[in-house]
DRENPA-3360 file (N, C-alpha, C; in nm, 2 decimals, always signed):
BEGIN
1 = XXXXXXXX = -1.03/-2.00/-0.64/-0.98/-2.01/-0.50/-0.96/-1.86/-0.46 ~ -0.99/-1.87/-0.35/-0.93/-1.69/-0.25/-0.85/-1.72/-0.21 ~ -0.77/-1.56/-0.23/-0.64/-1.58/-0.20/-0.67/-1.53/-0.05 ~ -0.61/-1.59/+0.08/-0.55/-1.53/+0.19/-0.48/-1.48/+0.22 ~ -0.40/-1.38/+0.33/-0.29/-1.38/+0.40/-0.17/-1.48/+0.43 ~ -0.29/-1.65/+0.44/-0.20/-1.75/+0.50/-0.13/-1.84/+0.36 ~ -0.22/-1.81/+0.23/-0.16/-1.90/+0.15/-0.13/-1.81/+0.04 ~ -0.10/-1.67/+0.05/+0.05/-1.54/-0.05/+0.16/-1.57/-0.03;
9 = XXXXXXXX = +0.23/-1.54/-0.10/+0.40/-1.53/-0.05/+0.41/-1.44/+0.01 ~ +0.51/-1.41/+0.11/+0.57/-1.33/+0.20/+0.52/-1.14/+0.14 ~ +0.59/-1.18/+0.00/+0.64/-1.05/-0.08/+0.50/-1.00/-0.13 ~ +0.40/-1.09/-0.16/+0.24/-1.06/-0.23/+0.21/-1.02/-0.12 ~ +0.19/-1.07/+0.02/+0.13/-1.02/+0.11/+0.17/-0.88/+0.16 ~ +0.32/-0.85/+0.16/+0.30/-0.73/+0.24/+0.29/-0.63/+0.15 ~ +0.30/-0.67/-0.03/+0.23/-0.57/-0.10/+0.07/-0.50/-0.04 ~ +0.02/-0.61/-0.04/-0.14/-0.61/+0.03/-0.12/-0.55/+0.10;
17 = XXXXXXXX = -0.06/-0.56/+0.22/-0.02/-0.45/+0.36/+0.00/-0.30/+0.26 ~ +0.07/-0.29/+0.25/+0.16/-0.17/+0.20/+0.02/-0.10/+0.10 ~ -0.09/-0.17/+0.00/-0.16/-0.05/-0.04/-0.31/-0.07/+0.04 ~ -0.30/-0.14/+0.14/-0.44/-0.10/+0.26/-0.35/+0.01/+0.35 ~ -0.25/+0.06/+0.40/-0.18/+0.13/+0.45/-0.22/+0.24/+0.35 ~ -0.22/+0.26/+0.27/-0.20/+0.34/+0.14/-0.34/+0.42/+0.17 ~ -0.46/+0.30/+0.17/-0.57/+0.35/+0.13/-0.63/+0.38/+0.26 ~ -0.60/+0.34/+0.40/-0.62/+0.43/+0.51/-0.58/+0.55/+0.50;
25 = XXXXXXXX = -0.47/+0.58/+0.50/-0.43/+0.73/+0.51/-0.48/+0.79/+0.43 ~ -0.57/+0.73/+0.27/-0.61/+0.87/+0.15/-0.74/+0.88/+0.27 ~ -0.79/+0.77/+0.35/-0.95/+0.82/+0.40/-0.89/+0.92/+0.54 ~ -0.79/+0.88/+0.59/-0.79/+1.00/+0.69/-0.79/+1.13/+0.60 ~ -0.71/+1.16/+0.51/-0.65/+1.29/+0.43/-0.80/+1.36/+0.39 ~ -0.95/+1.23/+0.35/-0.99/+1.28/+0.28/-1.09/+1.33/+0.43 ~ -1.14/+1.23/+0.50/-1.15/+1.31/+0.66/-1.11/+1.45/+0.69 ~ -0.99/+1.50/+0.69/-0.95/+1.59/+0.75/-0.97/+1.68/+0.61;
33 = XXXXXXXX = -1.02/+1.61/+0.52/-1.10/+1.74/+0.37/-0.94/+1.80/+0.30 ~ -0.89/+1.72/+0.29/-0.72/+1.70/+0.20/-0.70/+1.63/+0.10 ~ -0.84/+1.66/+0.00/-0.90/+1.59/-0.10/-0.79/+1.57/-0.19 ~ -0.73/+1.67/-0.25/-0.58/+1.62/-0.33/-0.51/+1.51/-0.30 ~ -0.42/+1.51/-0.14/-0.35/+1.43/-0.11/-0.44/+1.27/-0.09 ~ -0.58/+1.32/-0.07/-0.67/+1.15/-0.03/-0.66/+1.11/-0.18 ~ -0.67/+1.18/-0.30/-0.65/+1.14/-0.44/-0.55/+1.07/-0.53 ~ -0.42/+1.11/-0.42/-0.28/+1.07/-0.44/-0.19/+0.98/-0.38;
41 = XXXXXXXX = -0.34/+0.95/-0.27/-0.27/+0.84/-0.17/-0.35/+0.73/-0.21 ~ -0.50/+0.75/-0.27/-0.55/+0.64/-0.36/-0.49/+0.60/-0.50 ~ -0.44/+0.66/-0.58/-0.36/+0.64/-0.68/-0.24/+0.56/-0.64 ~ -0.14/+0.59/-0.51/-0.08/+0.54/-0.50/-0.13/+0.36/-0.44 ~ -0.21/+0.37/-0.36/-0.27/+0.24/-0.33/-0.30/+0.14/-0.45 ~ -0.35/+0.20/-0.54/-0.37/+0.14/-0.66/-0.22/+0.12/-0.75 ~ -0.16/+0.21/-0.79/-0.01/+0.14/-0.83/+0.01/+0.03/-0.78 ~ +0.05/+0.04/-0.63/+0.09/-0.05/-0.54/+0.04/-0.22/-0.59;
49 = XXXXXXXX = -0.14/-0.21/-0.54/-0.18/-0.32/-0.61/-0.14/-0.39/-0.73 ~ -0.15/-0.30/-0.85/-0.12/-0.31/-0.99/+0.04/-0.36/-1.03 ~ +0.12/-0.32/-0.95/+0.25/-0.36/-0.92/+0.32/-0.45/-0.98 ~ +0.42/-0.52/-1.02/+0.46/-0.63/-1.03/+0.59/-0.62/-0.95 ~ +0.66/-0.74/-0.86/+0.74/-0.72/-0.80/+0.87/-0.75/-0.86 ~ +1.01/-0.69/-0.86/+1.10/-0.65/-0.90/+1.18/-0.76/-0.78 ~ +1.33/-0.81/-0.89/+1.38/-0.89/-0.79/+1.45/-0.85/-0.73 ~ +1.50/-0.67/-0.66/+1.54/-0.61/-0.57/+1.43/-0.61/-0.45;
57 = XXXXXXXX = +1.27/-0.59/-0.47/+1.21/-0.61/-0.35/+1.23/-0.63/-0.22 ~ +1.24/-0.57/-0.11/+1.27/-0.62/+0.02/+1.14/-0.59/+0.08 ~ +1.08/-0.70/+0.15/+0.92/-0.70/+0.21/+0.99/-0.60/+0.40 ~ +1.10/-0.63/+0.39/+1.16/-0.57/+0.54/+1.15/-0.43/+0.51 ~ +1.17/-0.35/+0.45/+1.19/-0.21/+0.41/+1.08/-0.18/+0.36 ~ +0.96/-0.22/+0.31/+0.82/-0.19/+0.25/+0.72/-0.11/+0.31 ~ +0.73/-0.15/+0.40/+0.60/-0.09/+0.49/+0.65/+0.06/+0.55 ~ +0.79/+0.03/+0.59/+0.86/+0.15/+0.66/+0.88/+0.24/+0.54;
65 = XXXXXXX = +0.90/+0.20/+0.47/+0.92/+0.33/+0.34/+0.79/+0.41/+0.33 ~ +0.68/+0.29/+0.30/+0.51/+0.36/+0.26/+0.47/+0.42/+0.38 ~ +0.48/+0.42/+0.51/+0.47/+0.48/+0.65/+0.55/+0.57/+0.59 ~ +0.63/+0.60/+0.61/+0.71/+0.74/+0.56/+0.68/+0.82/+0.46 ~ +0.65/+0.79/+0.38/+0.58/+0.85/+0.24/+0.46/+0.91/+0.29 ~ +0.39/+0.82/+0.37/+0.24/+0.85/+0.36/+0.22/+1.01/+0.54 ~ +0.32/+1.02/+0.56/+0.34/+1.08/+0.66/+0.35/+1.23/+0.63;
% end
């Protein structure tokens, strides 16, 4: 079965958000030729995926933190 958007949990999905967020910004960095940081924002995208979620997780605070990081 494939997984979707419509049939993750709340918390799976906005991981998914959170390292395609991840992995745009390494292609802008690597765009603008900021090959280190496009290296460290793909590693991070990859953690992310790799992940397991912790029962502090907040999916509300997720994306705003990785927008901020990735800034």
């Amino acid at each position: 079965m494939e997984f979707t958007a419509e049939n993750l949990s709340p918390e799976i999905a906005e991981r998914e958000r959170c390292a395609a967020m991840a992995e745009a910004q390494a292609m802008e960095f690597e765009r603008n030729k900021m090959y280190p940081i496009a290296r460290a924002m793909r590693a991070l995208a990859r953690r992310i995926k790799e992940s397991t979620l912790s029962r502090d997780f907040d999916a509300r605070t997720a994306s705003r933190d990785i927008g901020r990081a990735a800034v």
